[in-house]
C-alpha positions as CSV (number, residue, x, y, z in Angstrom):
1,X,-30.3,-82.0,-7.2
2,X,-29.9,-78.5,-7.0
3,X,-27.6,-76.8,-4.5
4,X,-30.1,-75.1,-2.5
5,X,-32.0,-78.7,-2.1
6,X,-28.9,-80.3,-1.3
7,X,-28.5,-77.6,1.3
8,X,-31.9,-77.7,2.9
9,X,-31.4,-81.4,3.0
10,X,-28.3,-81.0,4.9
11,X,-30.0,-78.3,7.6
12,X,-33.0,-81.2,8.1
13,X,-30.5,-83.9,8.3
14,X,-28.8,-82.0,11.6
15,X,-31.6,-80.6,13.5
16,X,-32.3,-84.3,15.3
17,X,-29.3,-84.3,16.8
18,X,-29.4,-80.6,17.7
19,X,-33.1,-80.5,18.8
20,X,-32.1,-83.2,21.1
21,X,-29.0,-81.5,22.4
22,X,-31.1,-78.7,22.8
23,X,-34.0,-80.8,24.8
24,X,-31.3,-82.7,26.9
25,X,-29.8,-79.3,27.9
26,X,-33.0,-77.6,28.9
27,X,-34.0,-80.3,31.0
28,X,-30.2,-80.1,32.6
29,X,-31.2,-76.5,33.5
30,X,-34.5,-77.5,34.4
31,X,-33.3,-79.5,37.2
32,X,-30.9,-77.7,38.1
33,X,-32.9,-75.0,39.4
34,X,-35.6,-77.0,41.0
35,X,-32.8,-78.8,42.8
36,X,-33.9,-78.9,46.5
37,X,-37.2,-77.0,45.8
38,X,-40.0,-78.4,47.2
39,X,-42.8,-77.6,44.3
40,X,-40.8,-78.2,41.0
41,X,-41.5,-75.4,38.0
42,X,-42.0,-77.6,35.5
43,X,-44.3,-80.2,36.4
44,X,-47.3,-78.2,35.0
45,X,-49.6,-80.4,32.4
46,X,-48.9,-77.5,30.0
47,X,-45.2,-77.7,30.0
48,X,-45.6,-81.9,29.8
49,X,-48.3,-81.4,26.6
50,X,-45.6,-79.0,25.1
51,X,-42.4,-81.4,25.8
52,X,-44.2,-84.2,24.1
53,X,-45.6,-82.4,21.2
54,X,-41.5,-81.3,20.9
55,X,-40.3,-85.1,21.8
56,X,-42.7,-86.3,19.0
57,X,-41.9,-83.7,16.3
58,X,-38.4,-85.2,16.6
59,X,-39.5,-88.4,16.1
60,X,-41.5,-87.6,13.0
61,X,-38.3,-85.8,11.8
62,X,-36.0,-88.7,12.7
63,X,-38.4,-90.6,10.6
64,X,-39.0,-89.3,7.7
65,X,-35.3,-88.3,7.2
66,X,-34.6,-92.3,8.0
67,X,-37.0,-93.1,5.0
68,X,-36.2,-89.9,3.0
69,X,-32.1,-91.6,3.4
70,X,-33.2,-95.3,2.7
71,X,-35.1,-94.3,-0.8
72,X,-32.5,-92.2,-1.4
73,X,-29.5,-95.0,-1.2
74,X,-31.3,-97.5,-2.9
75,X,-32.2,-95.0,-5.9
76,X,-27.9,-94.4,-6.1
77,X,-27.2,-96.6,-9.1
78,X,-23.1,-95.4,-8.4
79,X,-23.3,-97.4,-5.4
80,X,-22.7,-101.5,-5.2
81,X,-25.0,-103.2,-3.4
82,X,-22.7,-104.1,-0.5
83,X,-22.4,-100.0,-0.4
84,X,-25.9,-99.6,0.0
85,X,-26.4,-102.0,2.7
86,X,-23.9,-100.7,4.9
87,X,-25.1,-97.2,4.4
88,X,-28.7,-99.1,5.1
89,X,-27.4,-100.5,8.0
90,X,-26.2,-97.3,9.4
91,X,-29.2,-95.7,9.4
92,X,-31.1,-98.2,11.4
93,X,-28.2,-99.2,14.0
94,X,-26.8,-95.3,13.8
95,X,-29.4,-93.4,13.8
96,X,-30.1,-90.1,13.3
97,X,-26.2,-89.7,13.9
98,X,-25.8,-91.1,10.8
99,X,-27.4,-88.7,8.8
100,X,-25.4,-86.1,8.5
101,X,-22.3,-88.1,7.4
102,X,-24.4,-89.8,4.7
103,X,-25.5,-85.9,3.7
104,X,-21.8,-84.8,3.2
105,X,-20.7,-87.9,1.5
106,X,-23.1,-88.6,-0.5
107,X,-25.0,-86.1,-1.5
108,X,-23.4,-82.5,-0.8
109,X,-20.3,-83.8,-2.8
110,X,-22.3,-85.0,-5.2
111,X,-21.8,-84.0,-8.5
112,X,-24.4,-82.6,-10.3
């Protein structure tokens, strides 16, 4: 895997957690500034259509990355099996929080 795949592999496997950081601050400021107004900003069907075409682009992304990870450990013939079920394991049960340790471990210092 070339360096710049390895790399682009590495930005994907961070932007769930960050787009959710990001979606879990905006709606912090969101209600923070509607606090004690009487006819919210953001309860416009426009702003709901947009927030769940964003919620569901992270779940596509979590998704893909989950199976993208999965083929990717059991294709790792350096690995034992118990290895690859732990690292299996982790990406169900962890999450997309597991991604980016799996990234550096395993496949930034990989060697090519």
């Amino acid at each position: 895997m070339s360096r710049s795949t390895k790399f682009f592999v590495g930005i994907l496997s961070f932007l769930p957690i960050l787009l959710t950081a990001g979606l879990f601050i905006t709606f912090f400021i969101t209600f923070t500034n509607n606090w004690g107004n009487p006819e919210p900003t953001f309860a416009s069907p426009l702003v709901f259509r947009e927030f769940s075409l964003f919620v569901a682009g992270i779940f596509v992304l979590s998704i893909g990355l989950l199976i993208y990870f999965i083929v990717h450990v059991t294709k790792q013939k350096k690995m034992d099996s118990t290895e690859r079920a732990i690292w299996i394991l982790a990406f169900v049960l962890g999450g997309a929080i597991s991604y980016p340790i799996y990234w550096y471990m395993k496949i930034w210092k990989e060697e090519e």
